[in-house]
C-alpha positions in Angstrom: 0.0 0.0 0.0 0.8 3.6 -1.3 2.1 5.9 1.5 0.4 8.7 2.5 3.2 11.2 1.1 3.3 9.0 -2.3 -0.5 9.5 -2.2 -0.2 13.3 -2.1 2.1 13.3 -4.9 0.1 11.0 -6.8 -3.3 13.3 -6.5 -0.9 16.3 -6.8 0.5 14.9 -10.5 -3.3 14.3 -11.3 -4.5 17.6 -10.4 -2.1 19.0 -12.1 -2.6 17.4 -15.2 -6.1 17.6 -14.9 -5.4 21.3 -15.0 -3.4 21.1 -17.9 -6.0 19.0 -19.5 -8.7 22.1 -18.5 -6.5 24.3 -19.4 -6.3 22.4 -23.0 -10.0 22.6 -23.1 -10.1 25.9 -22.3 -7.9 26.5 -25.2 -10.1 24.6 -27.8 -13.2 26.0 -26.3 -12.3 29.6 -27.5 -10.9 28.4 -30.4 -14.4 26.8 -31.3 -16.0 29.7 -30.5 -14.0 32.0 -32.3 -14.7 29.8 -35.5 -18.6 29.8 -34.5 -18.7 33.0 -34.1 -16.9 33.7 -37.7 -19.3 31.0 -39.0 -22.4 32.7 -37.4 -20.8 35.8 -39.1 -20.1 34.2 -42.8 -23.6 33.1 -42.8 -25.5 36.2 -41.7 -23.6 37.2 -45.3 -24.7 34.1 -46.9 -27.9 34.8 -45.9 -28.0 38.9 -47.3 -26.0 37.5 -50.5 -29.1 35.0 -51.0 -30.9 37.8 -50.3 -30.1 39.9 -52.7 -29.9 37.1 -55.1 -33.4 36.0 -55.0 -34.4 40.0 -55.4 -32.2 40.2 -58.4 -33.9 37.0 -59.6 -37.4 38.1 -58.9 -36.1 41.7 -61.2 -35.4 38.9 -63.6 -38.5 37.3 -64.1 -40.3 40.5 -63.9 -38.5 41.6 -66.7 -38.5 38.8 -68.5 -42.4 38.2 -68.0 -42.5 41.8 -70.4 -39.7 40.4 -73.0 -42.2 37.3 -73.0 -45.3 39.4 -73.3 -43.1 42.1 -76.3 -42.1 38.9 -77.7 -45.5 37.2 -78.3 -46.7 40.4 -79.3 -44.0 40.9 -82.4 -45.3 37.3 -83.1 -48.7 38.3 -84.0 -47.5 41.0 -85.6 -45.3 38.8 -88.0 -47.7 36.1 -88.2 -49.9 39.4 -89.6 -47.5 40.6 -92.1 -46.5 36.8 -93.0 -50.6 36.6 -93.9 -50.2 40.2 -95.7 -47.4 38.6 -97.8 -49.1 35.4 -98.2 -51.8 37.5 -100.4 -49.0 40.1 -101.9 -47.8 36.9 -103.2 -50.6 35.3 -104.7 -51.5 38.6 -106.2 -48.0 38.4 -107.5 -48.4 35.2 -109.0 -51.4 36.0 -110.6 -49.6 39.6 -112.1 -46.8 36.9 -113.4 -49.5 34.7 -115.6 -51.1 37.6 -116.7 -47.6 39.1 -118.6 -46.6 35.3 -119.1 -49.9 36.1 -121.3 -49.3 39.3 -122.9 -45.6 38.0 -123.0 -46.8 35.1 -125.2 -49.2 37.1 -127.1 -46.5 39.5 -128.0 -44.8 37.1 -129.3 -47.1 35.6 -131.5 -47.0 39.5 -132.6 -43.9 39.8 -133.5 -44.1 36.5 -135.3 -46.6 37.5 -137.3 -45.3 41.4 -137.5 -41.9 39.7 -139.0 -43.8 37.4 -141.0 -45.6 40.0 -142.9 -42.6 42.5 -143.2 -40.6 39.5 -144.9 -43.4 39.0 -147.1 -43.7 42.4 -147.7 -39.7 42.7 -148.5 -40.0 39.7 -150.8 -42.7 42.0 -153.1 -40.7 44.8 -152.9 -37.5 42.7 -154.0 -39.9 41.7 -156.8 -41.3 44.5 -157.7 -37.2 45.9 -157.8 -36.4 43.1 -160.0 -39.3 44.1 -162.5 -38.8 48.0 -162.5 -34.7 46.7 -163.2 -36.0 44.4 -166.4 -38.6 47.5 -167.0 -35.7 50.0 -167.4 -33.4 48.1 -169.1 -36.0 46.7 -171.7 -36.4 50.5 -172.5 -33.2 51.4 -172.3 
């Protein structure tokens, strides 16, 4: 058995490092709450930054509710002028067979037109050819 004086030194080396031990924990304790309090800190920030974010979003979807509403507008309005062009174009079509017509028909003008001035130059080449016999029968 442990003598009273090795006793005393035994619960004196024990208190001691329970102190140390305290002490240590102590330590780690303000530590921690240093970094809670940072955390506590970083996410009050978090927390404005989100914030902010969602207001910025909210902007955003405001704004693009309008672009959505302008865009469906200038979709009517093209699916207005497409109809306007739709018609332009058949009345187009229609203006192109009507001078395909008159295209044709003058044409079948100028055939003829040609047709008749040839024949017309063959009597005159005739007629040349007689008046040259005429004048030299005479002459």
């Amino acid at each position: 058995m442990l003598s009273f004086e090795e006793r005393l030194t035994a619960l004196e080396q024990s208190r001691s490092m329970t102190n140390q031990h305290i002490s240590a924990s102590n330590h780690n304790m303000t530590i921690l709450l240093g970094l809670l309090t940072h955390q506590e800190e970083d996410l009050t920030a978090i927390k404005v930054s989100i914030d902010s974010i969602n207001n910025r979003v909210r902007d955003l979807e405001i704004r693009f509710d309008g672009l959505e509403t302008s865009f469906q507008k200038l979709e009517k309005r093209f699916d207005g002028l497409e109809t306007r062009f739709d018609g332009l174009e058949t009345r187009f079509e229609a203006q192109e067979s009507r001078l395909s017509a008159v295209e044709n028909r003058l044409g079948a003008f100028e055939h003829n037109v040609n047709s008749r001035f040839e024949k017309q130059d063959e009597k005159l080449d005739n007629v040349v050819v007689l008046l040259n016999t005429l004048i030299a029968q005479r002459g």
